[in-house]
BALOBA-1460 file (C-alpha; in Angstrom, 3 decimals):
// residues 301
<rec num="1" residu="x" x="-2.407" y="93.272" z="13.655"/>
<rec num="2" residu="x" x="-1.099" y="96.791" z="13.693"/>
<rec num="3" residu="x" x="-3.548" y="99.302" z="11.854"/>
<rec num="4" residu="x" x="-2.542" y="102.513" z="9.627"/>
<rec num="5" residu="x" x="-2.401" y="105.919" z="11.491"/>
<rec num="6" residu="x" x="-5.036" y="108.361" z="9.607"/>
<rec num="7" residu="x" x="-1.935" y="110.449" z="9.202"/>
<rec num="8" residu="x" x="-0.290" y="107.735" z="7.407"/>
<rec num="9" residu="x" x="-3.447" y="107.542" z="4.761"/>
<rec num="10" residu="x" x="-3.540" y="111.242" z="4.276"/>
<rec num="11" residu="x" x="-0.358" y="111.371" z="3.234"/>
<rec num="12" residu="x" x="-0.534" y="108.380" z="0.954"/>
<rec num="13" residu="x" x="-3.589" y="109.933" z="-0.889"/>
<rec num="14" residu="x" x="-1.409" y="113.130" z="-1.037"/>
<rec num="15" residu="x" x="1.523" y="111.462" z="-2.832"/>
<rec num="16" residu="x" x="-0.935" y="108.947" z="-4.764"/>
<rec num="17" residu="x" x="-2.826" y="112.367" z="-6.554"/>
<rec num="18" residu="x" x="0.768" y="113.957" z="-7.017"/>
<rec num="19" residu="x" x="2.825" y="111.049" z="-7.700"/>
<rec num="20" residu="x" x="6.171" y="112.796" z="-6.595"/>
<rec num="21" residu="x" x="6.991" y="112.712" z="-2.907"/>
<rec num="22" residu="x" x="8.769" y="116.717" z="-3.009"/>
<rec num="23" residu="x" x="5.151" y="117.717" z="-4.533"/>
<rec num="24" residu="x" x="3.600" y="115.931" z="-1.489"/>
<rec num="25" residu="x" x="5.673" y="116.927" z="1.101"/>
<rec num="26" residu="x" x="5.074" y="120.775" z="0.057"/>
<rec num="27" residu="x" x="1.611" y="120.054" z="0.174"/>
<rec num="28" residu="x" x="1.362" y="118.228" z="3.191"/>
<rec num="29" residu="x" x="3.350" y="120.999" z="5.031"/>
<rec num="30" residu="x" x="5.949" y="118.093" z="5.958"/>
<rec num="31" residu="x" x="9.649" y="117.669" z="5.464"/>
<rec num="32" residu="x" x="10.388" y="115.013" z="1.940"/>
<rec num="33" residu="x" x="12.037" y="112.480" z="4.239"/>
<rec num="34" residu="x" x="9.454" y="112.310" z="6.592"/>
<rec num="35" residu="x" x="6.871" y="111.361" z="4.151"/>
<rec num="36" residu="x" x="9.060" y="108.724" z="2.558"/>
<rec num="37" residu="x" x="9.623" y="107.588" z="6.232"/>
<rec num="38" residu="x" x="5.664" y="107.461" z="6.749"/>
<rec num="39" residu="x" x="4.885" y="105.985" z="3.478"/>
<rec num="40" residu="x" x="7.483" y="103.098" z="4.239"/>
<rec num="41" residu="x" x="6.220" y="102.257" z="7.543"/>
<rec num="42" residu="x" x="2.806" y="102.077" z="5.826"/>
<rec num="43" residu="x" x="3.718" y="99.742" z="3.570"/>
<rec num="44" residu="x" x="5.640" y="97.352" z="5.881"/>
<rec num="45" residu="x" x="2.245" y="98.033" z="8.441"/>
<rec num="46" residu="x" x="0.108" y="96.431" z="4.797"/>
<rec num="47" residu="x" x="2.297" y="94.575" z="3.820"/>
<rec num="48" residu="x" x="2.242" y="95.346" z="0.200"/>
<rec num="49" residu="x" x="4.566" y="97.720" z="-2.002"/>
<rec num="50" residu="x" x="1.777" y="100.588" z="-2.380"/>
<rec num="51" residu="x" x="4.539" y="102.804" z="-5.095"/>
<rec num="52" residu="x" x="7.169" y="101.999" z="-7.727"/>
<rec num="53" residu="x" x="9.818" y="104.803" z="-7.465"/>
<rec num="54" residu="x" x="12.338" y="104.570" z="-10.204"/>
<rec num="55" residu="x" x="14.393" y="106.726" z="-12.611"/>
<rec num="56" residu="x" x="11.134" y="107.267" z="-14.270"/>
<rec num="57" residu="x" x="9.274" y="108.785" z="-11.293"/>
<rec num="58" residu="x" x="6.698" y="107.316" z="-9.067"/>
<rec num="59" residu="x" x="3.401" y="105.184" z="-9.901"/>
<rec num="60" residu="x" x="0.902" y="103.831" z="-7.815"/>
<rec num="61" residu="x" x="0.743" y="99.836" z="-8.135"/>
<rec num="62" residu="x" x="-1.648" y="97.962" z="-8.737"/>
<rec num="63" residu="x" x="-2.402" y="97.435" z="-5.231"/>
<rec num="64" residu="x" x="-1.711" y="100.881" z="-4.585"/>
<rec num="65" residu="x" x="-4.118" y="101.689" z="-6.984"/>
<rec num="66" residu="x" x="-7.342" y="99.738" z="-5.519"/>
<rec num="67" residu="x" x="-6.196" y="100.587" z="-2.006"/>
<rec num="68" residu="x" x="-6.118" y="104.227" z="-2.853"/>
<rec num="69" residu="x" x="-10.382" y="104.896" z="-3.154"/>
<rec num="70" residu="x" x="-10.741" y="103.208" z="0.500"/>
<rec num="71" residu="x" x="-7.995" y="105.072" z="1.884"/>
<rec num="72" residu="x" x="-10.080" y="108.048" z="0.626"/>
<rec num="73" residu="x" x="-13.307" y="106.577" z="1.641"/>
<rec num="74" residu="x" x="-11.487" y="106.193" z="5.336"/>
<rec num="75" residu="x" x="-10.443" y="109.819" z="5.697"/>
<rec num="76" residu="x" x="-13.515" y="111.366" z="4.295"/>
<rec num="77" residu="x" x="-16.050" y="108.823" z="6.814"/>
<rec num="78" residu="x" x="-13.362" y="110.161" z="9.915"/>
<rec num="79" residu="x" x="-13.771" y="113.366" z="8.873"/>
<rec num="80" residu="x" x="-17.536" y="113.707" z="8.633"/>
<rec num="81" residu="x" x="-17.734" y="111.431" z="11.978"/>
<rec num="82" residu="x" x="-15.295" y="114.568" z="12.998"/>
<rec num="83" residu="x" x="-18.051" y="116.819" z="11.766"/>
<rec num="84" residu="x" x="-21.091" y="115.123" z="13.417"/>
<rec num="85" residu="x" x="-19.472" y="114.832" z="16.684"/>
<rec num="86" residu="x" x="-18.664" y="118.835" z="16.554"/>
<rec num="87" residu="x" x="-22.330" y="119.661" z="15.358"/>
<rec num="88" residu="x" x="-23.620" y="117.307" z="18.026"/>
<rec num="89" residu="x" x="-21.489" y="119.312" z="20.762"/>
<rec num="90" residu="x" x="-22.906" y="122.163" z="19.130"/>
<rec num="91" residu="x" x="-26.354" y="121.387" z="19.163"/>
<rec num="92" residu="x" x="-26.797" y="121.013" z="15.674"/>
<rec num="93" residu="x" x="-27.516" y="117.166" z="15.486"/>
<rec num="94" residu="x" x="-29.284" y="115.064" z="17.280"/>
<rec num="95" residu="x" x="-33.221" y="114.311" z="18.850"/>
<rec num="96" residu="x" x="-35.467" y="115.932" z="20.455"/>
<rec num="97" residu="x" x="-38.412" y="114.419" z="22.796"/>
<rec num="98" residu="x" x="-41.306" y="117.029" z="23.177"/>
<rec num="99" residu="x" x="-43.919" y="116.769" z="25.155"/>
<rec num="100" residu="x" x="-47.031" y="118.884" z="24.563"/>
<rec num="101" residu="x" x="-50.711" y="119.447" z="26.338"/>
<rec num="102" residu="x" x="-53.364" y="119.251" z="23.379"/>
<rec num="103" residu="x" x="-54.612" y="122.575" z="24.565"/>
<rec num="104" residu="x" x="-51.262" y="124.313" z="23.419"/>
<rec num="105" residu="x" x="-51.023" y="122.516" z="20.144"/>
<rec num="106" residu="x" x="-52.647" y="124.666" z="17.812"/>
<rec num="107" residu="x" x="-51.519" y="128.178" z="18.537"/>
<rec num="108" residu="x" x="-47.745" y="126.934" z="20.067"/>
<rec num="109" residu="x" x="-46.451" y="123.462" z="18.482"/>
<rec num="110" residu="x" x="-46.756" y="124.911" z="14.516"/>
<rec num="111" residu="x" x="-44.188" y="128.206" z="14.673"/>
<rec num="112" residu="x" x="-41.715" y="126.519" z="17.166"/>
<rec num="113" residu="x" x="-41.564" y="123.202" z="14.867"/>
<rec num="114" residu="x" x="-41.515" y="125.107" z="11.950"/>
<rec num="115" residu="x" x="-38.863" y="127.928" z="13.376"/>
<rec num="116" residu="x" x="-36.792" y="125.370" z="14.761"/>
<rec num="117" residu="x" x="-36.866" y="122.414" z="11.408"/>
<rec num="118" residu="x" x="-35.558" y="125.672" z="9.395"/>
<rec num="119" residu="x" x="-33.095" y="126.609" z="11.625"/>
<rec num="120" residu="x" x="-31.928" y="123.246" z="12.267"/>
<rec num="121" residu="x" x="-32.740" y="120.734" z="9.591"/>
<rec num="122" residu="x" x="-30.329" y="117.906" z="11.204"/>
<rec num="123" residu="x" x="-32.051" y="117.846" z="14.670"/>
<rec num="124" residu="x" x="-35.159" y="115.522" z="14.608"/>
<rec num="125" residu="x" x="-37.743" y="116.793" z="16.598"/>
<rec num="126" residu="x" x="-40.772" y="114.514" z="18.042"/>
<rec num="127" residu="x" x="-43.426" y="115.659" z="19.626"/>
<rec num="128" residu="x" x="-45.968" y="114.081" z="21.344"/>
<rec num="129" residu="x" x="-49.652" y="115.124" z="22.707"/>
<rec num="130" residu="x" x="-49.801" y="113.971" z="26.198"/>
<rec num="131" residu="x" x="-51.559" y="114.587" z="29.634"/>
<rec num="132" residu="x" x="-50.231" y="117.173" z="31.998"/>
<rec num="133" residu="x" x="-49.360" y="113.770" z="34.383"/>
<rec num="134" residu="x" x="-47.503" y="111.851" z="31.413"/>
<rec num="135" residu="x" x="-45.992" y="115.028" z="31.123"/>
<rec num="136" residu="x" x="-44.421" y="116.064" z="34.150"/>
<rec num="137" residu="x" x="-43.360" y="111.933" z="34.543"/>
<rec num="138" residu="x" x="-41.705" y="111.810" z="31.018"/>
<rec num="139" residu="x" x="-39.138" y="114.917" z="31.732"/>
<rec num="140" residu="x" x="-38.407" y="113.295" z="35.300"/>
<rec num="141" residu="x" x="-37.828" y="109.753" z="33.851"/>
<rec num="142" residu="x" x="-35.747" y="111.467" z="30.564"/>
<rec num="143" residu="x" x="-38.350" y="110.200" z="28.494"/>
<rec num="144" residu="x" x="-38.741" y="113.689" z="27.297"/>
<rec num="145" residu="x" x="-36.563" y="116.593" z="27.080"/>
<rec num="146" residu="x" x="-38.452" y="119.521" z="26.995"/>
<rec num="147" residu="x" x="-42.835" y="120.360" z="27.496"/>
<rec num="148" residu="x" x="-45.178" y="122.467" z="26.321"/>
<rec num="149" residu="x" x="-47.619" y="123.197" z="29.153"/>
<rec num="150" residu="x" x="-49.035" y="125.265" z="32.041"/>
<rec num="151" residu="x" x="-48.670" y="126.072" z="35.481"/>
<rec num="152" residu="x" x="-48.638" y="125.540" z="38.372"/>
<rec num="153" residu="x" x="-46.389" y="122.155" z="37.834"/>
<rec num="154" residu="x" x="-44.116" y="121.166" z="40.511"/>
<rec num="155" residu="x" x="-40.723" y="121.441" z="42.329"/>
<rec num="156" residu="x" x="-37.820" y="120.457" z="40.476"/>
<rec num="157" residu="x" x="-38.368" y="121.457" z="37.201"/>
<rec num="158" residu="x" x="-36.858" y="124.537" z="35.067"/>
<rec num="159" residu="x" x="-39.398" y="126.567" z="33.320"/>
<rec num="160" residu="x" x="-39.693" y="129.580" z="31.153"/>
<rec num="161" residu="x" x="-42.755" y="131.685" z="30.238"/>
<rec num="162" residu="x" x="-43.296" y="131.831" z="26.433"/>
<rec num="163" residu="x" x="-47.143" y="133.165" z="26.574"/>
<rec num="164" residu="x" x="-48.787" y="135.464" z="29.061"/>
<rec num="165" residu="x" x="-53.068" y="135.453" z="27.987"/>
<rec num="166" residu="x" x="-56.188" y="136.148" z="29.233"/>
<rec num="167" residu="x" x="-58.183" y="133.264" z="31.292"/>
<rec num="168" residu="x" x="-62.036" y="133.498" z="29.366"/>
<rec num="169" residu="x" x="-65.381" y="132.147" z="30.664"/>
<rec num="170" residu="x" x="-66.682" y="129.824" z="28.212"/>
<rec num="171" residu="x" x="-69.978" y="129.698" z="27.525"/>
<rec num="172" residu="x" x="-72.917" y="128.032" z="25.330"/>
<rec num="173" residu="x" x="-73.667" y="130.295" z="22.131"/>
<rec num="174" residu="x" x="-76.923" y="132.788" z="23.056"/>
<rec num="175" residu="x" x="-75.853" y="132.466" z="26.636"/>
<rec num="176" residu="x" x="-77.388" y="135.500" z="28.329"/>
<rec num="177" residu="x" x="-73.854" y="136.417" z="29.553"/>
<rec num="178" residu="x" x="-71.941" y="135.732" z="26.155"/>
<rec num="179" residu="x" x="-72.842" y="139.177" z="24.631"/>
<rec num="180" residu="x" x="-70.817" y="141.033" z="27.787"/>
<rec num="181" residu="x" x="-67.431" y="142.396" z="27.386"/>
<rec num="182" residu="x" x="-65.611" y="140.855" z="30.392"/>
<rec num="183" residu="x" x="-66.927" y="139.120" z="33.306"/>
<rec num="184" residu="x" x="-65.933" y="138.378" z="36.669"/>
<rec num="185" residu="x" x="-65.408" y="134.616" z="37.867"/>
<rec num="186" residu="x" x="-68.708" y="135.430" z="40.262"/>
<rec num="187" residu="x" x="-71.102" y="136.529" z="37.529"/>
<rec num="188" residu="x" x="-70.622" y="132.816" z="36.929"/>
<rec num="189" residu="x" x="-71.917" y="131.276" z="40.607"/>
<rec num="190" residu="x" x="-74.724" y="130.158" z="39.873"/>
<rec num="191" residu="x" x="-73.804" y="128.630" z="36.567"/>
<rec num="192" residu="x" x="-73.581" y="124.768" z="36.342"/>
<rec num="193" residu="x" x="-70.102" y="123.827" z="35.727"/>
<rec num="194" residu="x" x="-67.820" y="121.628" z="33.148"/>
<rec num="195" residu="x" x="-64.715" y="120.652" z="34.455"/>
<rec num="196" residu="x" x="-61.603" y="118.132" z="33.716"/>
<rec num="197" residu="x" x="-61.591" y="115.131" z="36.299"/>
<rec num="198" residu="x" x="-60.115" y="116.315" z="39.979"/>
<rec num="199" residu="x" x="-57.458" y="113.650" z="39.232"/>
<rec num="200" residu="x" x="-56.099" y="114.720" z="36.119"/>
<rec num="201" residu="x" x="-53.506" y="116.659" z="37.474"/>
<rec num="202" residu="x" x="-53.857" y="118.290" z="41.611"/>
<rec num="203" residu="x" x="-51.957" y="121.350" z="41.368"/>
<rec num="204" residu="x" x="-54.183" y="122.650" z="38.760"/>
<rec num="205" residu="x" x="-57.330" y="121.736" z="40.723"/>
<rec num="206" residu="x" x="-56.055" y="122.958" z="43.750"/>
<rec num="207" residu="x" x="-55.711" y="126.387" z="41.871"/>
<rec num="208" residu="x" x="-59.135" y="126.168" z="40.613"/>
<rec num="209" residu="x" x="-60.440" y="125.737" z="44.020"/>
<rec num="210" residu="x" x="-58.348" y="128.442" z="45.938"/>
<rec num="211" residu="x" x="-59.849" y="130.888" z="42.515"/>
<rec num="212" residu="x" x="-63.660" y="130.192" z="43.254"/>
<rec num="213" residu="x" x="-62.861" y="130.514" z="47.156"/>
<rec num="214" residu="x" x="-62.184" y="133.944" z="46.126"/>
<rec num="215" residu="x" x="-64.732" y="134.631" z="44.121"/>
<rec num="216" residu="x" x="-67.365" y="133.328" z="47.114"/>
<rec num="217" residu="x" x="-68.296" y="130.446" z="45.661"/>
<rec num="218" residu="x" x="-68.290" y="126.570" z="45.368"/>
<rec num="219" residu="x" x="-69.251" y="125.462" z="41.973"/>
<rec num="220" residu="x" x="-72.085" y="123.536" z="40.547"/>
<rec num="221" residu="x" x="-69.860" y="120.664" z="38.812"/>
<rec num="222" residu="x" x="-72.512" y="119.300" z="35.920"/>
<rec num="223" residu="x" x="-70.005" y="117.598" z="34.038"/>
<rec num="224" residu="x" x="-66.169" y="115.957" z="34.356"/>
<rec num="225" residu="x" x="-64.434" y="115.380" z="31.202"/>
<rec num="226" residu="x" x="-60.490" y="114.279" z="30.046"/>
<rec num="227" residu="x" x="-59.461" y="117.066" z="28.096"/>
<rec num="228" residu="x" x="-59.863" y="120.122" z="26.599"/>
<rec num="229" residu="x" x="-62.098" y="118.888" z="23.320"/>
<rec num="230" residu="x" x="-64.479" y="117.442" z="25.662"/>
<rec num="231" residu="x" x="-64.834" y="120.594" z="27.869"/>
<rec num="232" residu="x" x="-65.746" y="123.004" z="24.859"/>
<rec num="233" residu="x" x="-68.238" y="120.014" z="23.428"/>
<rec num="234" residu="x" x="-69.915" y="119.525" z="26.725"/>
<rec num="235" residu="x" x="-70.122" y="123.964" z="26.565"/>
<rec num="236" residu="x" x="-71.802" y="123.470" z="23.186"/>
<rec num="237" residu="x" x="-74.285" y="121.125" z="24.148"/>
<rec num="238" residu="x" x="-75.461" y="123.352" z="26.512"/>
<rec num="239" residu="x" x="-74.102" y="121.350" z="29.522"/>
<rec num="240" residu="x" x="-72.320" y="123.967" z="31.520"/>
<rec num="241" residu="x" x="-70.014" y="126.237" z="31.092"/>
<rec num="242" residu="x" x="-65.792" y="126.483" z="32.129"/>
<rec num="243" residu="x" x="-63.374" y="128.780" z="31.712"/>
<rec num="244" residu="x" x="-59.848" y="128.494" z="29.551"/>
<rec num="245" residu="x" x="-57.302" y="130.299" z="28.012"/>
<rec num="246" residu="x" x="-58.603" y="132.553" z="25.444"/>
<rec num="247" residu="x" x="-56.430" y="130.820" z="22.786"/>
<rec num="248" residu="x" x="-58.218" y="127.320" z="22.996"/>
<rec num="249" residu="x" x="-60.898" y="129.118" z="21.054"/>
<rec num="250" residu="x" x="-58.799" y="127.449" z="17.839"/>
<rec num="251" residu="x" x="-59.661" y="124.386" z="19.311"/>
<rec num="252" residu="x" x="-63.617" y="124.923" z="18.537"/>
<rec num="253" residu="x" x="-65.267" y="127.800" z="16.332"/>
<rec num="254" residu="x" x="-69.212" y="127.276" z="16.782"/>
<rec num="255" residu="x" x="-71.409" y="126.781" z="20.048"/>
<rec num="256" residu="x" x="-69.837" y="128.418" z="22.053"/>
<rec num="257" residu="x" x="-68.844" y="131.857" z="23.215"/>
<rec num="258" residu="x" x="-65.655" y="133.400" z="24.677"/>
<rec num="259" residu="x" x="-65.903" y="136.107" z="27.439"/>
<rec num="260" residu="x" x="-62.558" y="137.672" z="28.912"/>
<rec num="261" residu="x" x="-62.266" y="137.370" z="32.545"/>
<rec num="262" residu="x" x="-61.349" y="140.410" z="34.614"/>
<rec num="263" residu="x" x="-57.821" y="140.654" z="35.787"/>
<rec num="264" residu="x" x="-57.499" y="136.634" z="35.255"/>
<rec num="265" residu="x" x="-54.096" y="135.807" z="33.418"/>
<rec num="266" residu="x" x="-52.545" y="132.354" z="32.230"/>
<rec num="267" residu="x" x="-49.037" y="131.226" z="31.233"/>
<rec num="268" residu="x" x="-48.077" y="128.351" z="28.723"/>
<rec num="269" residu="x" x="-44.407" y="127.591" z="29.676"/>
<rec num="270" residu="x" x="-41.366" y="125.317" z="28.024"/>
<rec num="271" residu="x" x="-40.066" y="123.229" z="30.976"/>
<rec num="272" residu="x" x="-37.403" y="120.865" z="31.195"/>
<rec num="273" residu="x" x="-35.024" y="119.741" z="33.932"/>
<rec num="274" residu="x" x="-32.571" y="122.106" z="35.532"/>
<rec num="275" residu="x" x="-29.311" y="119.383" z="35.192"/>
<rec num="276" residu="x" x="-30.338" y="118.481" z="31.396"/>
<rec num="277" residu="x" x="-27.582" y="119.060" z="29.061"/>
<rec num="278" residu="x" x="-28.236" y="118.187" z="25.820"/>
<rec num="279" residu="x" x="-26.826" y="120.141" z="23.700"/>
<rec num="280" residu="x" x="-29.939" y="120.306" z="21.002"/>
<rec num="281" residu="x" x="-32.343" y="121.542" z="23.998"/>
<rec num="282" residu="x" x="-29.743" y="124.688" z="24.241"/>
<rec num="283" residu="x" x="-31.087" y="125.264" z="20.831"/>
<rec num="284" residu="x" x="-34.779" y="124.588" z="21.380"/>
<rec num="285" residu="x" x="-34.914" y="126.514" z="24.359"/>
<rec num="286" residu="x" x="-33.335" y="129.697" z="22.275"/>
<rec num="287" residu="x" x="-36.100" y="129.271" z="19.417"/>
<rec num="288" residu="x" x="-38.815" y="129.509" z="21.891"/>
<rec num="289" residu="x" x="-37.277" y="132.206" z="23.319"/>
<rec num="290" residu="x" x="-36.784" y="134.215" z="20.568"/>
<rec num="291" residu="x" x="-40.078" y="133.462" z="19.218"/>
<rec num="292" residu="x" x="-41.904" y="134.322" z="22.139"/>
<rec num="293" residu="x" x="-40.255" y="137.840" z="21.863"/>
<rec num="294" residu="x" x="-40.951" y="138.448" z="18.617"/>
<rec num="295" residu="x" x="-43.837" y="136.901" z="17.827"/>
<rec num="296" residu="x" x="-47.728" y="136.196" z="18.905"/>
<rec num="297" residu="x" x="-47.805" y="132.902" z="19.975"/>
<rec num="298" residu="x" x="-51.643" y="132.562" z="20.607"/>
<rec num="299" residu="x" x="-52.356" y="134.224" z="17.285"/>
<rec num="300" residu="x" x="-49.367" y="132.285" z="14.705"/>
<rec num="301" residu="x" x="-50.780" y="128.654" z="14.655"/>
């Protein structure tokens, strides 16, 4: 069964709300006869008489009267599908899969989902605390779109620094070495160390190593724990003592101490894969951005 052209209901509605077909056709932008043409082949398309035209002017039926709220149901559903589809080409629609390390959470996730839910109320945006592994596996198997996280990483992935901070030693509260302004990673030798596990995530470990090579030393490894919680605990029991970015102080105020580390930096990067093109991580990626020019990032949470 043949189905009525959109057109073909727009111009219906038109000549239903002015009930004379010259009125219509001025409206619509369309010659009269072409509209009576159009409004005919609807009709034979329904098969129903939709007007009564008569020496008396024109009236809707009775048919033409109950079609005449779905034909203007049908027009106004194309038209916002019309809408959506634009906004999603736009970026203005749509989901977003985040992936985040724990340790960026507090200072990071807050402004960017609050910047980026004002800015673009339609886009749903999930995040989700995960390891740096999980991670790095999620944006490779399009489980996620974009991450939160640090370096290094590893080939094949597009990143783009958001926060440049200092690396701190960590240490027990009263620690002899707490009340100095900086330190340097080999005032910390002979120091028993708290670390994450070595298989937690290589690259990182492999950095760690090549760091205390240079600072002529192999460290003391006390403790192993899974994240960065568990590292500043173990520090405020006394167990050891590690070194972080100076923003995961938010992640624990008492027990323990943070000393900058001479000439040590970090980065916390968004990353996401070079061929994605979603149109909604366009618009993430320009939030971040913009935030991380204008704002403080480790200070905001």
């Amino acid at each position: 069964m043949r189905s009525p052209e959109l057109r073909q209901l727009r111009y219906f509605i038109a000549v239903a709300e002015e009930l004379n077909f010259t009125d219509a056709a001025g409206r619509l932008g369309i010659a009269q006869q072409s509209l009576s043409q159009q409004i005919n082949v609807l009709e034979r398309v329904l098969g129903v008489r939709l007007f009564d035209r008569d020496t008396r002017g024109t009236r809707l039926t009775e048919v033409g009267l109950l079609f005449l709220p779905e034909a203007r149901a049908v027009v106004e559903r194309t038209a916002e599908a019309i809408s959506t589809v634009q906004r999603a080409a736009r970026g203005e629609v749509g989901t977003l899969r985040v992936a985040f390390l724990a340790s960026t959470a507090n200072h990071l996730l807050p402004p960017v989902v609050r910047r980026f839910r004002q800015r673009y109320p339609d886009i749903e945006l999930r995040a989700e605390d995960v390891s740096i592994a999980d991670l790095v596996t999620g944006l490779r198997s399009g489980r996620y779109d974009a991450g939160f996280t640090r370096p290094p990483l590893v080939d094949g992935l597009a990143s783009r620094t958001l926060i440049v901070e200092r690396l701190c030693a960590v240490l027990p509260a009263g620690h002899p070495l707490a009340a100095r302004e900086n330190l340097k990673l080999s005032d910390l030798a002979d120091e028993p160390w708290v670390l994450t596990e070595r298989g937690s995530w290589p690259p990182w470990h492999e950095k760690d190593d090549h760091d205390f090579r240079e600072a002529g030393f192999e460290p003391r490894v006390a403790r192993r724990a899974s994240s960065v919680q568990d590292l500043l605990g173990l520090v405020a029991a006394g167990a050891g003592v590690t070194r972080l970015p100076e923003s995961s102080r938010s992640l624990r105020r008492s027990g323990v101490e943070f000393v900058p580390l001479l000439d040590e930096r970090t980065h916390t990067e968004v990353v996401w894969l070079p061929e994605a093109r979603k149109p909604a991580l366009r618009r993430l990626l320009e939030v971040v951005t913009e935030l991380a020019a204008t704002t403080d990032l480790t200070e905001s949470g």
